[in-house]
N, C-alpha and C positions, 0 to 999 in steps of 0.2 A: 256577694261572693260565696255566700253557705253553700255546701254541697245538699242535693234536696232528694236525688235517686237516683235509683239506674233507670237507666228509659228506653236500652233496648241494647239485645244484641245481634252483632251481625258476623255472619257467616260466609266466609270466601270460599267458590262456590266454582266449578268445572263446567256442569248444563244447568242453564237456568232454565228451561223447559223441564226436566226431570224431578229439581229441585221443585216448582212452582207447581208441577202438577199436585208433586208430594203435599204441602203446608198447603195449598188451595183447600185439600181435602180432609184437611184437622178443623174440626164442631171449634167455634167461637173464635178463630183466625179468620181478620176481614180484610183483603185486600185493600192498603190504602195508597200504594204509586209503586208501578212498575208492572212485570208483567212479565207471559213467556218469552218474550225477545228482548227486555231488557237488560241493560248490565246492572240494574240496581232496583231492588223491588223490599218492597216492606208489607209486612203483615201488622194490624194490628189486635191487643186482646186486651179488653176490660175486666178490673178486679171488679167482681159484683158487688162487695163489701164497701169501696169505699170509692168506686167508680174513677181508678186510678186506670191508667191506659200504658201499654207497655208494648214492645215491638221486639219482631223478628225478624231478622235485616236479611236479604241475598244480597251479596256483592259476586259477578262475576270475575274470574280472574284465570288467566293463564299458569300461571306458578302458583304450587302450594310447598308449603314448606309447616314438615305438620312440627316440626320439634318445639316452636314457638310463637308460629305464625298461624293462630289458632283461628283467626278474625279480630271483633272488635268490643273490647264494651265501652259503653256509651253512658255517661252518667252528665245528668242534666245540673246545672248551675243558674245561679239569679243573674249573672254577667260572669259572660265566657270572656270579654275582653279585660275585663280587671283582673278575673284568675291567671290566663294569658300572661299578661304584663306581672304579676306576682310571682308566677313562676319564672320568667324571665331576669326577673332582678333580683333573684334570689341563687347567690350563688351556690348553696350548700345543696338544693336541689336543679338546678342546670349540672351539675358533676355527676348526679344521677339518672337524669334522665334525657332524653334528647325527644325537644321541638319539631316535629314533621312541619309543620306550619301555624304562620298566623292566621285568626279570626278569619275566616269567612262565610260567605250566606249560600245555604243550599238550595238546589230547585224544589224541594221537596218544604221548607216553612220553618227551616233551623239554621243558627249560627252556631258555628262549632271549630275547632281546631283538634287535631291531634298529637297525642306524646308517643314515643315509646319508654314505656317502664325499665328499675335497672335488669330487667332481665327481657327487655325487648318486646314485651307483650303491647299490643296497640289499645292505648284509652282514646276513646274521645269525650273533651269537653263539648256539653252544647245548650243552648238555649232556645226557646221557640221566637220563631221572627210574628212581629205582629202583624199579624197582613190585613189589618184596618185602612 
């Protein structure tokens, strides 16, 4: 249940054509799912030091709302589903914060849920799915 990093952030996003031409063309950003016609695309970039991997997320969206609704961070967990359920039966943080969803699996090779913070900002909890 340790927290262990952030593992990427993500960016709600107007043209994802515009957006994707942009990051396509940043030295050491590698496309790793999504694309100009997607609604969801990720870059990824390795620390050279210590060959740790990190992400820059597009999410398309129709509404932006910049006063809090900045996007996403994403900070990865040993089990998303025991923080989950910790945070849920804990009453002193549910009075702070609000549940968007439970635990589930992404097409992309993560299990995650998201909060919003007390000030509304979106975390996601996530974990890598084992696709053995």
């Amino acid at each position: 249940m340790n927290l262990l990093k952030i593992s990427a952030i993500t960016l709600k996003i107007k043209n994802m054509r515009k957006e994707w031409q942009f990051y396509s063309k940043i030295p050491g950003l590698i496309l790793r799912y999504g694309g100009p016609d997607s609604s969801f695309t990720s870059f990824e970039m390795t620390d050279e030091f210590n060959n740790s991997k990190s992400y820059i997320n597009l999410e398309l969206t129709n509404r932006l709302k910049f006063d809090t609704n900045f996007g996403r961070i994403i900070i990865y967990s040993k089990n998303v589903d025991n923080l989950y359920e910790y945070f849920k039966q804990d009453q002193d943080i549910c009075r702070l914060i609000k549940l968007k969803n439970k635990p589930v699996d992404g097409a992309w090779g993560e299990r995650y849920f998201h909060i919003l913070d007390p000030e509304e900002y979106e975390l996601s909890f996530a974990q890598l799915i084992d696709q053995n």
